[in-house]
C-alpha positions in Angstrom: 0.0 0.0 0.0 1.1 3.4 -1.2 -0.1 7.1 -0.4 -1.9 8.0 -3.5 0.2 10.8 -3.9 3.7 12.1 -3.0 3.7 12.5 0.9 5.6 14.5 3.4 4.8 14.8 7.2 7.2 17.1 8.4 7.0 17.7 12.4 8.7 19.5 15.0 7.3 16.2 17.8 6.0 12.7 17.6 7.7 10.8 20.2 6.7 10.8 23.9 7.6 9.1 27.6 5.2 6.0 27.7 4.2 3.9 30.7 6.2 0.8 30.5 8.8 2.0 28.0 11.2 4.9 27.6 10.3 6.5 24.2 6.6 5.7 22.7 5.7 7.0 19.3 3.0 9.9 19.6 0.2 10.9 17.5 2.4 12.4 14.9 3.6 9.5 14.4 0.5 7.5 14.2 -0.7 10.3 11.3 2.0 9.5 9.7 1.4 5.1 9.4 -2.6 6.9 8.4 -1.4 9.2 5.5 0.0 5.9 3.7 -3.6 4.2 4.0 -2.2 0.9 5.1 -4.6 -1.5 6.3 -5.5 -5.0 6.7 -1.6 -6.1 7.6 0.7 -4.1 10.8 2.3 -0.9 9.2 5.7 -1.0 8.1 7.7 1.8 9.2 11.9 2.3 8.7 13.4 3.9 10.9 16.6 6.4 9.6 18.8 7.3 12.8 21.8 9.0 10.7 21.1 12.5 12.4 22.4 10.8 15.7 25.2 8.6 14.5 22.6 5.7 14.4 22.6 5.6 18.4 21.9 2.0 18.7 20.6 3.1 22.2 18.0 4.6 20.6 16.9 2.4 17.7 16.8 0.1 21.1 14.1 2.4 21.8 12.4 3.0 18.7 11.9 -0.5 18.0 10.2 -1.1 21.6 8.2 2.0 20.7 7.0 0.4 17.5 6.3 -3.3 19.3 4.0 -1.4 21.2 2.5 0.7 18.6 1.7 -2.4 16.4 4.0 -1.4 13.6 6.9 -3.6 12.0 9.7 -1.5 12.4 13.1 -1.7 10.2 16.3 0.7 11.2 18.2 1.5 8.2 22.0 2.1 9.9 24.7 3.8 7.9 27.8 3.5 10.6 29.6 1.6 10.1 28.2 0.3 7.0 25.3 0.0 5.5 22.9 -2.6 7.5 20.9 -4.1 4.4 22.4 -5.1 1.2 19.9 -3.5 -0.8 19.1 0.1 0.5 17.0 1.3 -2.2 14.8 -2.1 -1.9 14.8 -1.7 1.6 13.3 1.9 1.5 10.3 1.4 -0.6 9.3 -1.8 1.3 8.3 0.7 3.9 5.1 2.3 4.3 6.7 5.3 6.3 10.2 6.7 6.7 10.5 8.0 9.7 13.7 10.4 10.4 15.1 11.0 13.7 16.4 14.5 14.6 20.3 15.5 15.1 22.6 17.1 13.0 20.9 18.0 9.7 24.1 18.7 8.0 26.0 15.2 8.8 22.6 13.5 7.9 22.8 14.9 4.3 26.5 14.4 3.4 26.2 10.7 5.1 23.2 10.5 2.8 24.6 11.6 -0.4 27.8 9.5 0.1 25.3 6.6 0.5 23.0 7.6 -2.7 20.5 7.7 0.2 19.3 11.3 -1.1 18.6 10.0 -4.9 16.3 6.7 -3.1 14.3 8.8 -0.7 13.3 10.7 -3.4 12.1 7.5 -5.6 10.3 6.6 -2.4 8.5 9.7 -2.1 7.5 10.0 -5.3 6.8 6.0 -5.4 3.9 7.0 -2.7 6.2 5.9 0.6 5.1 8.6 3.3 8.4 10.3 4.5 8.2 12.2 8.0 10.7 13.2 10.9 11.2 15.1 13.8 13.8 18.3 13.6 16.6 17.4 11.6 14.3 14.6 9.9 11.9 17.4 9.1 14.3 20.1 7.6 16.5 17.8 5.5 13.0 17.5 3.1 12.8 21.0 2.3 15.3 23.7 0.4 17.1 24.3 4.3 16.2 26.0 7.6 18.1 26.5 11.0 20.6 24.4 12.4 22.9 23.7 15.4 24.4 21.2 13.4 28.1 23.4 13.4 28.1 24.5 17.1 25.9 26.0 19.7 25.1 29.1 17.8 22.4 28.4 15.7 23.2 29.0 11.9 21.6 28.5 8.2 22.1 25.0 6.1 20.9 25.6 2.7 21.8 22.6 0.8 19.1 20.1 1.9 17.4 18.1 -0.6 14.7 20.5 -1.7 11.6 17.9 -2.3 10.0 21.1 -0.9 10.8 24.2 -2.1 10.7 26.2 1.2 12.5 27.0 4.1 11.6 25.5 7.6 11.6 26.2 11.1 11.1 23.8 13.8 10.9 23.8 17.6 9.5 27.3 16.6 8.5 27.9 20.2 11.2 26.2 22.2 14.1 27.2 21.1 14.2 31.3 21.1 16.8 31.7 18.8 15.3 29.9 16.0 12.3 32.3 15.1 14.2 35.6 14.6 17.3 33.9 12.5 14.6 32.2 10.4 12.8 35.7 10.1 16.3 37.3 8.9 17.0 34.7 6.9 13.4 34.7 4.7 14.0 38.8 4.8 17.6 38.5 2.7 16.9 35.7 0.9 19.3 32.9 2.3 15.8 31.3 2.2 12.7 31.2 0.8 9.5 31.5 1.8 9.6 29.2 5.3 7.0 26.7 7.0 7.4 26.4 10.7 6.3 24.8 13.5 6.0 24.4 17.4 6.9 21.5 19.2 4.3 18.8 18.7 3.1 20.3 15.7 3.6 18.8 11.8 3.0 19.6 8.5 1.3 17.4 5.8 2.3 18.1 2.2 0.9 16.3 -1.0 3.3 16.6 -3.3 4.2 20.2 -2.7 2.0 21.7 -2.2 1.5 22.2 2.1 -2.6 21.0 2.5 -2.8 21.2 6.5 -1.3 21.5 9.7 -1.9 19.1 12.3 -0.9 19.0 16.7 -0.8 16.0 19.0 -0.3 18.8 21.9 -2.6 21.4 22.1 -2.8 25.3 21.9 0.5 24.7 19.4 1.1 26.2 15.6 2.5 26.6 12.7 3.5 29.4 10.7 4.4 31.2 7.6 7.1 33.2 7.0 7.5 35.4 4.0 9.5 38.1 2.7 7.9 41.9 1.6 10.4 44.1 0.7 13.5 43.9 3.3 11.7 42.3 5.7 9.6 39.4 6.8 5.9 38.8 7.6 4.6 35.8 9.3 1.0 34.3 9.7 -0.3 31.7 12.0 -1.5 28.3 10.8 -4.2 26.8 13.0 -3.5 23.2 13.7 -6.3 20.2 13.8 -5.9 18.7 16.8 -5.0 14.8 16.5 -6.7 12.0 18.5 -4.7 11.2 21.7 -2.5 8.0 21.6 -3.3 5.9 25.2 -0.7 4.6 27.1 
């Protein structure tokens, strides 16, 4: 089963504490396994850790999250090699990527070493649903603001541009990210950005962005454009997604 269309969920959240395990996979991540109309069999989701070094800590986690969930999960590890023999048969298998966040700039040039960049976008346009968190959400899109280099938060503009915006996430958590993305959008070093708050995601069909979803309430996303010198930005009301229980 394939989404009927070219698919992005890109999300500043989606993972959670859960009552018997450390890491439990949110409603953003649930909408995600939904968007690629699976049914009838358990959801198969791959799991892309390269932002974080492929932590095996944390695939660890992210397996027991999907266990739980009732989703096959598959972790597609880069260090120290390749995990699977076949990447690019590996990746349309799934029914969602999912991208963990880290360092968006090591993710891409890992990526591109691996031809990882040229399958995700087969995938995508094949109908597999590709999604993330932070890292995992910016590397769809033209670029957006990093702490990839160092503390000080600063542009990366050579993502892989399936989307042909900027974007901003943990839009509400981390103070320096609004104003650089505002200055940013209002010289040009990007284009027109999508945002969003922590918990919030972003659901594209083929490029076009068709509606903002929240597992955690009172939350937005935003648009950030450029008039003149400077930039404007508007407030996207989220729908709110149904809870995941424990």
């Amino acid at each position: 089963m394939m989404a009927s269309e070219p698919t992005i969920l890109a999300t500043s959240g989606g993972h959670r504490v859960g009552g018997r395990t450390r890491v439990m996979f949110d409603s953003l991540v649930h909408h995600a396994v939904d968007l690629s109309g699976v049914h009838g069999r358990r959801p198969r989701i791959m799991y892309v850790g390269t932002a974080i070094g492929d932590a095996e800590h944390f695939t660890t986690r992210m397996s027991e999250a999907a266990r739980v969930a009732g989703f096959d999960l598959t972790p597609l590890h880069l260090f120290p090699m390749p995990n699977v023999e076949d990447i690019e048969g590996a990746v349309l298998d799934q029914d969602v990527v999912w991208v963990m966040g880290g360092s968006v700039a090591n993710l891409l040039a890992v990526w591109r070493v691996h031809g990882l960049d040229l399958v995700m976008r087969r995938a995508w346009e094949a109908g597999v649903v590709l999604s993330g968190v932070s890292a995992g959400s910016i590397c769809w899109f033209q670029g957006g603001v990093t702490d990839s280099f160092g503390p000080d938060l600063r542009p990366v503009t050579n993502a892989l541009s399936f989307l042909p915006h900027g974007n901003g996430v943990h839009y509400d958590s981390d103070v320096g990210r609004r104003p650089l993305i505002h200055q940013l959008v209002a010289d040009g070093t990007l284009p027109t950005a999508h945002c969003t708050d922590d918990g919030v995601g972003l659901v594209y069909r083929g490029t076009e962005l068709v509606e903002a979803v929240a597992e955690v309430p009172g939350k937005g996303a935003y648009v950030v454009m450029r008039e003149g010198n400077s930039a404007v930005e508007e407030r996207i009301e989220p729908r709110k997604l149904p809870a995941v229980s424990l």
